[in-house]
C-alpha positions as CSV (number, residue, x, y, z in Angstrom):
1,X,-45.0,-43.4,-71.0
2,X,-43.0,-40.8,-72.7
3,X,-45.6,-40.8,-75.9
4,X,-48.9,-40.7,-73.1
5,X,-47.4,-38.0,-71.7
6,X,-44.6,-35.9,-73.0
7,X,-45.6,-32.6,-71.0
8,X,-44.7,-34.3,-68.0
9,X,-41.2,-35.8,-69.7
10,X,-40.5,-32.1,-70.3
11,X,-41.5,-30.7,-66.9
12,X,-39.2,-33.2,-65.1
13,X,-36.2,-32.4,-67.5
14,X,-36.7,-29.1,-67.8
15,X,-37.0,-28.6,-63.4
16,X,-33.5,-31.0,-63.1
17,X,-32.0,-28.6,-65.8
18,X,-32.7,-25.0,-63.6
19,X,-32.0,-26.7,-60.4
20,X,-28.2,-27.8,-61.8
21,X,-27.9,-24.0,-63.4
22,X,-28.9,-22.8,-60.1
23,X,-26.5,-24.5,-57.9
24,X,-23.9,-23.6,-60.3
25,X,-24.4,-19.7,-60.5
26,X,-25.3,-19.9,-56.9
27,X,-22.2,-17.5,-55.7
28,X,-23.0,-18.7,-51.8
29,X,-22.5,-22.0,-52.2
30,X,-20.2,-24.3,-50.4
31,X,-17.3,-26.2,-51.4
32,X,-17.0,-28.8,-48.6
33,X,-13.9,-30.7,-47.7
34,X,-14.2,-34.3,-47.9
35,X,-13.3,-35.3,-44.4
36,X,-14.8,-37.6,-41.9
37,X,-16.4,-36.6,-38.9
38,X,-13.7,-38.0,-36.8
39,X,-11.2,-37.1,-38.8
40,X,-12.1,-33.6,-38.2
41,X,-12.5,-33.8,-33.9
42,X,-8.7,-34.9,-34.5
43,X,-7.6,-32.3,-36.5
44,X,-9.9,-29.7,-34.2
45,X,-7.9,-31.4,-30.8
46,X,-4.4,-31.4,-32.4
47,X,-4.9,-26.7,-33.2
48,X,-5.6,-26.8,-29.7
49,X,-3.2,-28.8,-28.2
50,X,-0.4,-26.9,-30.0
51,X,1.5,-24.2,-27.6
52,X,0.3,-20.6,-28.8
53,X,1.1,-17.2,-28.0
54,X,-2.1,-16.5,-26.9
55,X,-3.8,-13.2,-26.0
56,X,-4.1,-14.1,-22.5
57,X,-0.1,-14.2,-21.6
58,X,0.0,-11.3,-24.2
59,X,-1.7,-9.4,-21.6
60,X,0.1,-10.5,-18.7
61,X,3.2,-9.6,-20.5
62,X,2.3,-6.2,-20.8
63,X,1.2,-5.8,-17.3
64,X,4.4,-7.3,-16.2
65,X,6.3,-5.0,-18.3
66,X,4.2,-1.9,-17.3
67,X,5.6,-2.8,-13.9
68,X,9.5,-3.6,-14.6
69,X,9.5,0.1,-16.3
70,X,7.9,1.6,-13.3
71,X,9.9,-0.7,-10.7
72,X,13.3,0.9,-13.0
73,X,11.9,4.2,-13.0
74,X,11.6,4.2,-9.5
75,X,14.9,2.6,-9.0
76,X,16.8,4.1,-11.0
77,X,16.0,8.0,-11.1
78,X,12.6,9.1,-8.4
79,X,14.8,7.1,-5.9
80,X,18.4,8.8,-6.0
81,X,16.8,12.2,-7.0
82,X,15.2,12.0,-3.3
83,X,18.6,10.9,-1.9
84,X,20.6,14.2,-3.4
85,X,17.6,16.1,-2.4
86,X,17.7,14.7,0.8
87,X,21.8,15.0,0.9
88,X,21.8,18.7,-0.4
89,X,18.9,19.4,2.8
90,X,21.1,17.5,5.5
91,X,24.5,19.8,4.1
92,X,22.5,23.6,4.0
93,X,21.0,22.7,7.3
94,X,24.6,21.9,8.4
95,X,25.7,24.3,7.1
96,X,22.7,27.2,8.3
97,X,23.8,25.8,11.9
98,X,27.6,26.1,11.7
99,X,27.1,29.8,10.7
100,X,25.1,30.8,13.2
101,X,27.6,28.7,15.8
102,X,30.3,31.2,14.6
103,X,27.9,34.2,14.8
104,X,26.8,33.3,18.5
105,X,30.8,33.0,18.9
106,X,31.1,36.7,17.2
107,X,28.5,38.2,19.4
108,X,29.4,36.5,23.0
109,X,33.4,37.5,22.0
110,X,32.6,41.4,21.1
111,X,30.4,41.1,24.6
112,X,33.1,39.4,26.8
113,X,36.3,40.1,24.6
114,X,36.7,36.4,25.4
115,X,34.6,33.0,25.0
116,X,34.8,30.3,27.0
117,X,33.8,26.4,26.9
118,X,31.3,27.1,29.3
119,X,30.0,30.1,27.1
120,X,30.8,27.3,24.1
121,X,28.6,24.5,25.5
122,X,25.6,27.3,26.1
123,X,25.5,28.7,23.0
124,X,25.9,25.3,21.2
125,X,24.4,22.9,23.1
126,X,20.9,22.7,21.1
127,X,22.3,23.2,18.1
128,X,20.6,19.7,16.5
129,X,19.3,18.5,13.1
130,X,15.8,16.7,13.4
131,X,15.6,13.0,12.6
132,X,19.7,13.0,12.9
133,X,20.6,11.6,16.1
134,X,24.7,11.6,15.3
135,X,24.7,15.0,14.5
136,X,27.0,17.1,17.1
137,X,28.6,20.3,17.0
138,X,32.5,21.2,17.9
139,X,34.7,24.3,17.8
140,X,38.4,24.5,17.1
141,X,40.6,27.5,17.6
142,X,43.2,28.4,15.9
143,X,45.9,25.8,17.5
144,X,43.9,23.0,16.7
145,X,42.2,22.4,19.6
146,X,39.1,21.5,20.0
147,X,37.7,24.2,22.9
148,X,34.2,22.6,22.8
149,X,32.5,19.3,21.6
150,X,29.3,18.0,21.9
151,X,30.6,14.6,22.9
152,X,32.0,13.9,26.5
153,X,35.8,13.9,26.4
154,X,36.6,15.1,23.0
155,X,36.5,18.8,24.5
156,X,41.0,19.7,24.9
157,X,41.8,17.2,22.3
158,X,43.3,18.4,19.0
159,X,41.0,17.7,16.0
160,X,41.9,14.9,13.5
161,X,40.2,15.9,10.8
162,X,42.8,16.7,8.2
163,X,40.3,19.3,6.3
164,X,39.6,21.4,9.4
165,X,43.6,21.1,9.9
166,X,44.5,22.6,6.7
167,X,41.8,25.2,6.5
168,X,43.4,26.8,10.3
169,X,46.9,26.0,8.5
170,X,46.2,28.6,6.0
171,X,44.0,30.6,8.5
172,X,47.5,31.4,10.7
173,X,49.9,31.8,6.9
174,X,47.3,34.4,6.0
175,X,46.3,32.7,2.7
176,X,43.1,32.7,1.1
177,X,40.3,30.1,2.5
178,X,36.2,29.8,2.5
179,X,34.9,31.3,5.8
180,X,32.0,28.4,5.1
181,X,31.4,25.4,3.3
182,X,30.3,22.1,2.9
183,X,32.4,19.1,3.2
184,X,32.3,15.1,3.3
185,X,35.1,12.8,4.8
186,X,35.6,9.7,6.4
187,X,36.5,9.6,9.9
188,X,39.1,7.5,11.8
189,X,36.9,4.6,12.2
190,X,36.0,4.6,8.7
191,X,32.9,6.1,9.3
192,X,31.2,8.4,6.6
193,X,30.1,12.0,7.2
194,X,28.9,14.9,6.2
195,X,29.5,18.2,7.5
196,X,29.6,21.9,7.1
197,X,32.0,24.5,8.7
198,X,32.2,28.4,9.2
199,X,35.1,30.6,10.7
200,X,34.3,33.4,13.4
201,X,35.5,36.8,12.3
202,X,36.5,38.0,15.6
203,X,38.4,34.7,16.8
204,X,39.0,32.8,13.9
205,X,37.8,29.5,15.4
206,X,36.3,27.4,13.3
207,X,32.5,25.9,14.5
208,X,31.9,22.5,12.7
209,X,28.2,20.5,13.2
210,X,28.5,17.3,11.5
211,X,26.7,14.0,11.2
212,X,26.5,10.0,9.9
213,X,26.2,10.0,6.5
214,X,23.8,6.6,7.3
215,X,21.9,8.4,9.4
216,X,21.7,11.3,6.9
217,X,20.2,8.7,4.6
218,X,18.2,6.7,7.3
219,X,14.9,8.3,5.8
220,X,15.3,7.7,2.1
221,X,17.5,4.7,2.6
222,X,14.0,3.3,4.4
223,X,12.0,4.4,2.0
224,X,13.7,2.5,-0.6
225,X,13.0,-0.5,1.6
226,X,9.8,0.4,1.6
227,X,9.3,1.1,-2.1
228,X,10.7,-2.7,-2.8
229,X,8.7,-4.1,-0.7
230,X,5.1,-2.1,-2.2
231,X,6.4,-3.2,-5.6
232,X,7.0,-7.2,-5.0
233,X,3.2,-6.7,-3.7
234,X,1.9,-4.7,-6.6
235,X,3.0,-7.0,-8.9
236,X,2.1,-9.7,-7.3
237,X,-1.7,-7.8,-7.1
238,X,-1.6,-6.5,-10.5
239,X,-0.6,-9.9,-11.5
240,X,-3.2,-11.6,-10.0
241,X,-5.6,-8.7,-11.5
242,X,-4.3,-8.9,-15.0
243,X,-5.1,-13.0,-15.1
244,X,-8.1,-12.4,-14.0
245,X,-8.9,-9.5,-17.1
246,X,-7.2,-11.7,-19.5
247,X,-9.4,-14.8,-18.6
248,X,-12.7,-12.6,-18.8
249,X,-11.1,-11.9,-22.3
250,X,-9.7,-14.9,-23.6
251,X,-12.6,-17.5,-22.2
252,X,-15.3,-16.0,-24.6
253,X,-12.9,-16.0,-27.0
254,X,-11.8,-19.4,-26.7
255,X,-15.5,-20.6,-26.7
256,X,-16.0,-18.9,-29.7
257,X,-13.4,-20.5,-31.5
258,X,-14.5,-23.9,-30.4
259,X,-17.9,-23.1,-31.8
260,X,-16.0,-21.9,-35.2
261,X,-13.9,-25.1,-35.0
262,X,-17.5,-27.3,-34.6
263,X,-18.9,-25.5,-37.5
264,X,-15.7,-26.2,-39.7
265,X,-16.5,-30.0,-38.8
266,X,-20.3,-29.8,-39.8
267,X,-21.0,-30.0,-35.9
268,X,-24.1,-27.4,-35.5
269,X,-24.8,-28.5,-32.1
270,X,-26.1,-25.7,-30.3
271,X,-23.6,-24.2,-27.5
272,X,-24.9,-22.9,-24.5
273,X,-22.1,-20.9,-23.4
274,X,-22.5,-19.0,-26.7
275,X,-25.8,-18.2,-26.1
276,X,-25.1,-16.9,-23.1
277,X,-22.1,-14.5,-24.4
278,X,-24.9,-13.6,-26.6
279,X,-26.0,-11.5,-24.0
280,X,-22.7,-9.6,-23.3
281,X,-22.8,-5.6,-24.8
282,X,-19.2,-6.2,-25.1
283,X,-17.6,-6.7,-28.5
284,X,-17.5,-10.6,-27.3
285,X,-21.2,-10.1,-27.4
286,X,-21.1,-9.1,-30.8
287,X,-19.2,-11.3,-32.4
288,X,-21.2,-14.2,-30.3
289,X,-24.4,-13.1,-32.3
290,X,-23.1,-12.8,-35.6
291,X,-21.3,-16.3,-35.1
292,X,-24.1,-17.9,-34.3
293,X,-25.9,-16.0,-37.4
294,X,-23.3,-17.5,-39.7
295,X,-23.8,-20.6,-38.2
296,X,-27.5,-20.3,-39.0
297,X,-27.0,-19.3,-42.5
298,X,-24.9,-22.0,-42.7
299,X,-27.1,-24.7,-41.2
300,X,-29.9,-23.2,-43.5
301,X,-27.2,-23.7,-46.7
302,X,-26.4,-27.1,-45.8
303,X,-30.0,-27.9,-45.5
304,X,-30.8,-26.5,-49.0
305,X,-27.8,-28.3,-50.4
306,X,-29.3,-31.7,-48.9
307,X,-32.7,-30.9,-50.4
308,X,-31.6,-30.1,-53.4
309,X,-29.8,-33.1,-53.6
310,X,-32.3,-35.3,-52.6
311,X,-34.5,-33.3,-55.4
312,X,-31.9,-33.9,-58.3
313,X,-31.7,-37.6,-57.2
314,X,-35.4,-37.8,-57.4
315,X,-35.9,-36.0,-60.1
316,X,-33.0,-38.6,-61.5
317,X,-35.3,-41.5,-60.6
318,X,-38.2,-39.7,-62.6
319,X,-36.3,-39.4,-65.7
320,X,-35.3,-42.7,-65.6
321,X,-39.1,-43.7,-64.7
322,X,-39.9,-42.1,-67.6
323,X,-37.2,-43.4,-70.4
């Protein structure tokens, strides 16, 4: 056969030669890993079973985060900023009302040249701070006494309060002492207060208005409550929120990979929830369509590969045919 016809001993050779040059230069061919089908599904099932950081808890870590920093920002610093703000309004209102007590003294004095508890009790009754409901108002003259007080049977008593005691000490030894100020103490019951004083010029008695620290706070101290409460629900909300995101995120990403893991086992089974990310004009979308490119290139590779091997094998049997 070879001497009848040589042209076509020379053809065959000459075809099997270029083909093997041809795969060999080829620069996108494959090198394949020499692994079963099955052995493949296994390795594919044990990457996924194994516990990963993934992108999805990623998220709802920062979310969470997010929300610690603003729970401790609010906390921490908007939260006590409102209570001195509040504090430092409760002490100049007391301490706007006390002066005016002792002017209202001054002017019914220089009127009357004296000031009595009935005079007290008109002049002062009113005297209130809104949204305070402990605040009163008392006046002490000079021997400690308490002329007027907002509360029934203090008025004739002598004052306990050791600050208002010591200012009227050095009121009668003629030594230096504020005419007004703001003070704090804790009364005999252990009760906290706030209050704010000023001394009449004319009589020297000292008008005090003062009020329940707690109830001083009662605003603030409810919006904290508040606050607390908004924030177990907002992250709660947010939480709930941010799974949702990260599973709008992660699920195209997770069938992605599956398809990348079904190529990587030869498995070019078309998957319909990648053609249907296809669609997305997200960047999911775009990475569906070039996946499923590759995996088209690829499936167009592998076919070529199997032609050309069934080609060389042929073209094997011809040259054998032919020796």
């Amino acid at each position: 056969l070879l001497a009848q016809k040589p042209e076509k001993f020379m053809e065959v050779g000459n075809k099997a030669l270029k083909d093997a040059v041809v795969k060999r230069n080829n620069t996108r061919s494959i090198r394949f890993e020499e692994i079963g089908l099955k052995d493949a599904m296994a390795k594919a099932k044990k990457e996924k079973n194994k516990v990963k950081f993934s992108i999805k808890y990623r998220v709802l870590l920062l979310v969470l985060g997010t929300i610690v920093i603003m729970a401790a920002l609010i906390l921490a610093y908007i939260i006590p900023m409102a209570k001195k703000i509040q504090k430092s309004s409760v002490e100049n209102s007391m301490l706007e009302l006390a002066k005016l007590g002792a002017r209202s003294i001054d002017i019914e004095y220089k009127s009357k040249q004296n000031v009595s508890t009935q005079d007290l009790e008109e002049l002062l009754k009113d005297v209130q701070i809104e949204g305070i409901s402990s605040c009163y108002t008392y006046v002490v003259n000079t021997d400690n006494i308490q002329v007027y007080h907002k509360r029934p049977g203090k008025t004739g008593t002598l004052v306990i309060n050791e600050i208002i005691k010591q200012l009227n000490a050095d009121i009668k030894n003629n030594k230096s002492y504020q005419h007004s100020a703001i003070i704090s103490y804790v009364d005999e019951n252990g009760i906290s207060k706030y209050a704010a004083y000023a001394v009449s010029d004319t009589t020297k008695w000292v008008t005090v208005v003062a009020g329940y620290e707690k109830d001083a706070m009662q605003n603030i101290n409810m919006i904290q409550t508040n606050s607390i409460a908004v924030l177990v629900v907002l992250v709660i909300v947010i939480m709930v929120i941010g799974y949702v995101l990260s599973l709008k995120i992660t699920k195209p990403i997770a069938t992605m990979t599956d398809t990348i893991k079904d190529i990587a086992a030869f498995n070019f089974t078309k998957s319909d929830k990648l053609s249907m990310l296809q669609h997305r004009s997200d960047e999911t979308g775009e990475m569906a369509r070039q996946i499923f490119n590759m995996e088209e290139n690829l499936q167009q590779i592998v076919t070529s590969i199997k032609e050309m091997s069934v080609q060389m094998s042929q073209n094997a049997v011809n040259l054998v045919k032919v020796t």
